[in-house]
VEXVEXSE-96693 format. One record per residue: residue number from 1; residue in one letter; x, y, z of N, C-alpha, C in turn. Coordinates in Angstrom, 1 decimal, m for minus. Example, Ala and Ser with C-alpha at 12.3 -4.5 7.8 and 13.67 -1.06 7.14 Angstrom:
<pts>
<pos->1	code->A	neast->13.2	nnorth->m5.7	nup->7.8	caeast->12.3	canorth->m4.5	caup->7.8	ceast->13.2	cnorth->m3.3	cup->7.8>
<pos->2	code->S	neast->12.8	nnorth->m2.2	nup->7.1	caeast->13.7	canorth->m1.1	caup->7.1	ceast->12.9	cnorth->0.0	cup->7.9>
</pts>
This chain:
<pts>
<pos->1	code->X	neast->m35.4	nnorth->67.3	nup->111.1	caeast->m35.4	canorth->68.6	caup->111.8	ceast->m36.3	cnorth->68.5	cup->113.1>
<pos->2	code->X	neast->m37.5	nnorth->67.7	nup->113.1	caeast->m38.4	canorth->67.5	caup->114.2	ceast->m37.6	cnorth->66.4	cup->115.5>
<pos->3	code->X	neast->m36.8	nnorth->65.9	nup->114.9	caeast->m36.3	canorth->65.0	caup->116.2	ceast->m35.0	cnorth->66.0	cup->116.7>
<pos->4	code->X	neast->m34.6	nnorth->66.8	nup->115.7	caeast->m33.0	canorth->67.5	caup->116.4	ceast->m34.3	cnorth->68.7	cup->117.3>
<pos->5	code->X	neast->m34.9	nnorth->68.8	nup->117.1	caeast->m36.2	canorth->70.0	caup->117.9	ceast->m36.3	cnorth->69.3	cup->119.2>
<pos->6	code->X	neast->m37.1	nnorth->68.3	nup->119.2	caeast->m37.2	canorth->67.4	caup->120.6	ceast->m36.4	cnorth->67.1	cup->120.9>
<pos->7	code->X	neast->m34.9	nnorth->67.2	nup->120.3	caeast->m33.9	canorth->66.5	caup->121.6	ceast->m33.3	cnorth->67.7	cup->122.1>
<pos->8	code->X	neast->m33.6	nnorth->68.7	nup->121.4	caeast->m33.0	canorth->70.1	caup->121.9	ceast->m34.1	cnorth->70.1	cup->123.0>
<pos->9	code->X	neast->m35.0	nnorth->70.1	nup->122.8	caeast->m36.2	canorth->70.4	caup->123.6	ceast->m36.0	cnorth->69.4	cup->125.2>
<pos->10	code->X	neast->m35.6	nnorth->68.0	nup->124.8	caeast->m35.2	canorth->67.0	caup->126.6	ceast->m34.1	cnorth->67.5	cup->127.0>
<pos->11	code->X	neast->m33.5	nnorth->68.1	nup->126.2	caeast->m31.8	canorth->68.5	caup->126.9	ceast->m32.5	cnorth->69.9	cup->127.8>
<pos->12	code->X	neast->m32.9	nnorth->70.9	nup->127.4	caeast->m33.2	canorth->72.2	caup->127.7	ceast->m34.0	cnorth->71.7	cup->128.8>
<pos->13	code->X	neast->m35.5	nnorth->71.1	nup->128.7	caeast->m35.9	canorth->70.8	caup->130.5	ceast->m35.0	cnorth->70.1	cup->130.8>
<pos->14	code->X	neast->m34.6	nnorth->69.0	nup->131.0	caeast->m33.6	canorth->68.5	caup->132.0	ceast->m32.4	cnorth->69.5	cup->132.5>
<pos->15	code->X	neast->m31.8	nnorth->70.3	nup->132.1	caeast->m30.5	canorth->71.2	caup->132.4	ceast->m31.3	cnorth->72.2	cup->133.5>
<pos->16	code->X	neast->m32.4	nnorth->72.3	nup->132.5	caeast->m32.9	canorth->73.7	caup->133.4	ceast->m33.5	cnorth->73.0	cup->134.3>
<pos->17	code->X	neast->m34.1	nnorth->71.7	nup->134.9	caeast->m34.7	canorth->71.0	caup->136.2	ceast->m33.2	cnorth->71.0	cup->137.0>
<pos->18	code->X	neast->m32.2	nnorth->70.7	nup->136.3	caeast->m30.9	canorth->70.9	caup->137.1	ceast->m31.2	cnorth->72.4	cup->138.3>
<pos->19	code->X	neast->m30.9	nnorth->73.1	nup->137.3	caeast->m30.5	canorth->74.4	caup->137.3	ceast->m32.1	cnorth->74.7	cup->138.6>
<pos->20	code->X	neast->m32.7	nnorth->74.2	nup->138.4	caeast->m34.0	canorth->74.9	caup->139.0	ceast->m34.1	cnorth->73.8	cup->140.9>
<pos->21	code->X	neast->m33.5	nnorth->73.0	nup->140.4	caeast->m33.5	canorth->72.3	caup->141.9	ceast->m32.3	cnorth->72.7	cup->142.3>
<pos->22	code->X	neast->m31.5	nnorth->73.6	nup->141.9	caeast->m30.3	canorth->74.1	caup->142.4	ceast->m30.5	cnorth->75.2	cup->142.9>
<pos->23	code->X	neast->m32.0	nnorth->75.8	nup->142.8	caeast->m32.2	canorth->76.9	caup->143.0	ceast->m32.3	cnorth->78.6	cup->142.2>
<pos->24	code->X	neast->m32.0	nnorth->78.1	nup->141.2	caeast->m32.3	canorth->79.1	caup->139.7	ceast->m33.5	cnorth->79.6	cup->139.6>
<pos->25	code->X	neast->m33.7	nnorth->80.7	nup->139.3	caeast->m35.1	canorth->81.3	caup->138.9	ceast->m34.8	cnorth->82.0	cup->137.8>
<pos->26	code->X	neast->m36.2	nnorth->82.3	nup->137.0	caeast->m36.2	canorth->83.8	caup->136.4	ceast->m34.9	cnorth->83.7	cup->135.1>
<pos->27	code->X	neast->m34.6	nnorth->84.9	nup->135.2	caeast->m33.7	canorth->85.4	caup->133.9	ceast->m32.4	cnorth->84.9	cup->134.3>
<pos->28	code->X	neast->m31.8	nnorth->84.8	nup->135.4	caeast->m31.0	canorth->84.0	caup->136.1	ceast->m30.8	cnorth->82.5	cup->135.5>
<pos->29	code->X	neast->m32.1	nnorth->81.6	nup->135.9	caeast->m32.0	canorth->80.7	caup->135.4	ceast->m32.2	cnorth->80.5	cup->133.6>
<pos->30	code->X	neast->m32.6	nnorth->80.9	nup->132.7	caeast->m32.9	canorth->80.8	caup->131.9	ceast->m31.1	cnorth->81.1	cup->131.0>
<pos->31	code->X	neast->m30.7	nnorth->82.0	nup->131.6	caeast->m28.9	canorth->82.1	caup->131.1	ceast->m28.5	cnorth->81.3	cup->131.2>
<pos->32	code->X	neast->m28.5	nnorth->80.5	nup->132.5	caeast->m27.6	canorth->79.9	caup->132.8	ceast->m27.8	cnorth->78.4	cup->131.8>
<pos->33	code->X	neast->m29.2	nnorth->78.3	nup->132.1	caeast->m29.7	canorth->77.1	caup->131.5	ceast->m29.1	cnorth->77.0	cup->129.4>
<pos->34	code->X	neast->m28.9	nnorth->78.1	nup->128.7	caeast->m28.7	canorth->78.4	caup->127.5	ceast->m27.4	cnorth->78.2	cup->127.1>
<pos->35	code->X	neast->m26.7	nnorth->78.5	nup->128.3	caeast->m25.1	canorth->79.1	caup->128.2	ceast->m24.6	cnorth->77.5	cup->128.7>
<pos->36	code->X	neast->m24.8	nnorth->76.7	nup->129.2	caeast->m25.0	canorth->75.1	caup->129.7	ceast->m25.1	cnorth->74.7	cup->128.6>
<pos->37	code->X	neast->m26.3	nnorth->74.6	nup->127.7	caeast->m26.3	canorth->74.1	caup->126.4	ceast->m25.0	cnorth->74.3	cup->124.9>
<pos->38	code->X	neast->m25.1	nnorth->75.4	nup->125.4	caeast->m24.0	canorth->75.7	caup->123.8	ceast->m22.7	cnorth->75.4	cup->124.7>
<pos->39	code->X	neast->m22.4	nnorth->75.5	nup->125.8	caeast->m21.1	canorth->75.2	caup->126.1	ceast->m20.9	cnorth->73.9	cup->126.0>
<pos->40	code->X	neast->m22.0	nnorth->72.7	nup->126.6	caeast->m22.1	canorth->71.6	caup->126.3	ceast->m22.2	cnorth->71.1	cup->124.8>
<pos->41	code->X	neast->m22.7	nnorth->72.1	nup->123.7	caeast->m22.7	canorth->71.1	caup->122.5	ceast->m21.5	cnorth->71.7	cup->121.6>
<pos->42	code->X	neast->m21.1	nnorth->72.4	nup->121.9	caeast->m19.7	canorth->73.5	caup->121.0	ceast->m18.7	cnorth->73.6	cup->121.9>
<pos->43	code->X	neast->m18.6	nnorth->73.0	nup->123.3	caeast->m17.4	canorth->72.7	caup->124.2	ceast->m16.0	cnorth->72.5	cup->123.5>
<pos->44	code->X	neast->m16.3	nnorth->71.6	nup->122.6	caeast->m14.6	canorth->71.0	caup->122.2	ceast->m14.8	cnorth->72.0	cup->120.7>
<pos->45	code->X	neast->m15.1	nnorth->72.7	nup->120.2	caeast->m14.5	canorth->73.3	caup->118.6	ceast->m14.1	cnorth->74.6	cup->119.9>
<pos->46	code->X	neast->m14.3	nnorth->75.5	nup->121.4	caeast->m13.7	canorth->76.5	caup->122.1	ceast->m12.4	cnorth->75.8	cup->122.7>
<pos->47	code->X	neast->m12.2	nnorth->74.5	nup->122.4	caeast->m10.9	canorth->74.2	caup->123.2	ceast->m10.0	cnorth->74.2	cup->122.5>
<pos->48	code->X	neast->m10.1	nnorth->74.2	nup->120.9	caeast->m9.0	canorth->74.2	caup->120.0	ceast->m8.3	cnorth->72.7	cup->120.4>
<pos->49	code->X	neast->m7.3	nnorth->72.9	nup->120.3	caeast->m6.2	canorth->71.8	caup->120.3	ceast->m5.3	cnorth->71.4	cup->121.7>
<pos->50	code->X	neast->m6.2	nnorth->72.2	nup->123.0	caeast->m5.7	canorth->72.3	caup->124.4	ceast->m6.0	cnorth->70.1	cup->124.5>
<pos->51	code->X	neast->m4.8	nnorth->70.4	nup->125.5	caeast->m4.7	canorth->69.2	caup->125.8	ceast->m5.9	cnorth->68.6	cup->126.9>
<pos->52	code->X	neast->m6.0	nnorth->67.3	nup->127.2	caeast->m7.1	canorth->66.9	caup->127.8	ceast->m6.9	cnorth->67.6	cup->129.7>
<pos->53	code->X	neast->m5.9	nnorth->67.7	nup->129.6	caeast->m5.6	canorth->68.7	caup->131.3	ceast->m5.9	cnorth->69.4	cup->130.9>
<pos->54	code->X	neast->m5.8	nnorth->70.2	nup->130.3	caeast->m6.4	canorth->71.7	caup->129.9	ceast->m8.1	cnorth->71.8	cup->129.5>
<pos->55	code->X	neast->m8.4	nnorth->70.7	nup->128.9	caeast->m10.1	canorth->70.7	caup->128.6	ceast->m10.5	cnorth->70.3	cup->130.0>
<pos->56	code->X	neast->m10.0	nnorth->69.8	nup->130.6	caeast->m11.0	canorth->69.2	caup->132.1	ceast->m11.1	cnorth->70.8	cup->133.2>
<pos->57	code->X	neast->m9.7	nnorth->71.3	nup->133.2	caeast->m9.6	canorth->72.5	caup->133.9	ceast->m10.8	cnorth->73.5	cup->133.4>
<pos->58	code->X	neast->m11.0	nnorth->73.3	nup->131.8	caeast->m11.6	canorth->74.2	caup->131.4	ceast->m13.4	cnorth->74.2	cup->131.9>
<pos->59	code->X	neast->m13.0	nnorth->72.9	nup->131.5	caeast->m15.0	canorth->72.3	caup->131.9	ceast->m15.3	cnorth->72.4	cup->133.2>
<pos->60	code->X	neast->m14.3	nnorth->72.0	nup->134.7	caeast->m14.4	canorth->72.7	caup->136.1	ceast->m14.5	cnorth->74.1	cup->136.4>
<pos->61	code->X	neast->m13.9	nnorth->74.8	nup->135.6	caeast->m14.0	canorth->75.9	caup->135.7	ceast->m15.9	cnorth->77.0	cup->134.4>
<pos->62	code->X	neast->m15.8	nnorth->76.1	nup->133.6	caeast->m17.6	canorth->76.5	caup->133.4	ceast->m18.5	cnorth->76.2	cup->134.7>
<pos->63	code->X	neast->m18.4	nnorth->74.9	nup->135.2	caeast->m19.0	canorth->74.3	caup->136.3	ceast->m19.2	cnorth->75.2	cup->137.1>
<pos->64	code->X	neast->m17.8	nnorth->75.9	nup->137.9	caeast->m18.0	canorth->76.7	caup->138.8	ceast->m19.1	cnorth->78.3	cup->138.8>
<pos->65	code->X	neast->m18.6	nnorth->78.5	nup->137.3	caeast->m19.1	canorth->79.6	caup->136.8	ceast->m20.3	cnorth->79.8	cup->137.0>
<pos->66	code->X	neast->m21.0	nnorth->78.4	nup->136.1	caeast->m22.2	canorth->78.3	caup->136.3	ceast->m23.0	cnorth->77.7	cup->137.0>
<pos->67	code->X	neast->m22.4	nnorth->77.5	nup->138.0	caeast->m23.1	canorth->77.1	caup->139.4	ceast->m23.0	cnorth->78.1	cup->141.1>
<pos->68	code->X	neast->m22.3	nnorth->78.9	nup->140.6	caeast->m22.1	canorth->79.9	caup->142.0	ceast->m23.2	cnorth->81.1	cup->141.4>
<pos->69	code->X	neast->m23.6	nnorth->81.4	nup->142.7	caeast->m24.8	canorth->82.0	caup->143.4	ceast->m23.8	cnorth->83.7	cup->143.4>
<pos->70	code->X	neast->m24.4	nnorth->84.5	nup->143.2	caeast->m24.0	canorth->86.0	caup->142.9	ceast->m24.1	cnorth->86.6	cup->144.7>
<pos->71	code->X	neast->m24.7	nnorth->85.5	nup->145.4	caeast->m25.0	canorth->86.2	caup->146.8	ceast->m24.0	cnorth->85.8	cup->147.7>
</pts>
């Protein structure tokens, strides 16, 4: 349980050092940085049985989501 904590824990700063040299702050950053993680570790049980075109479309399209600026 202590090592699945610390790797939760390098995954979370590293995404959110992403997220934060991209310009992320605040509650802003802290979503984005959360919503990155579970999409990244429960990605393929939301894809069901879509084909690999279909998962890459799908994963471009989180990317975008979670990388455009509301401004």
């Amino acid at each position: 349980a202590d090592v699945v904590k610390d790797v939760y824990a390098m995954r979370f700063a590293f995404i959110k050092n992403v997220f934060v040299e991209m310009g992320f702050k605040g509650a802003d950053l802290d979503i984005r940085v959360r919503l990155w993680l579970c999409y990244a570790t429960h990605g393929k049980a939301m894809y069901g049985k879509a084909s690999r075109k279909k998962q890459n479309e799908l994963l471009k399209l989180c990317h975008q989501i979670l990388t455009c600026t509301s401004e």
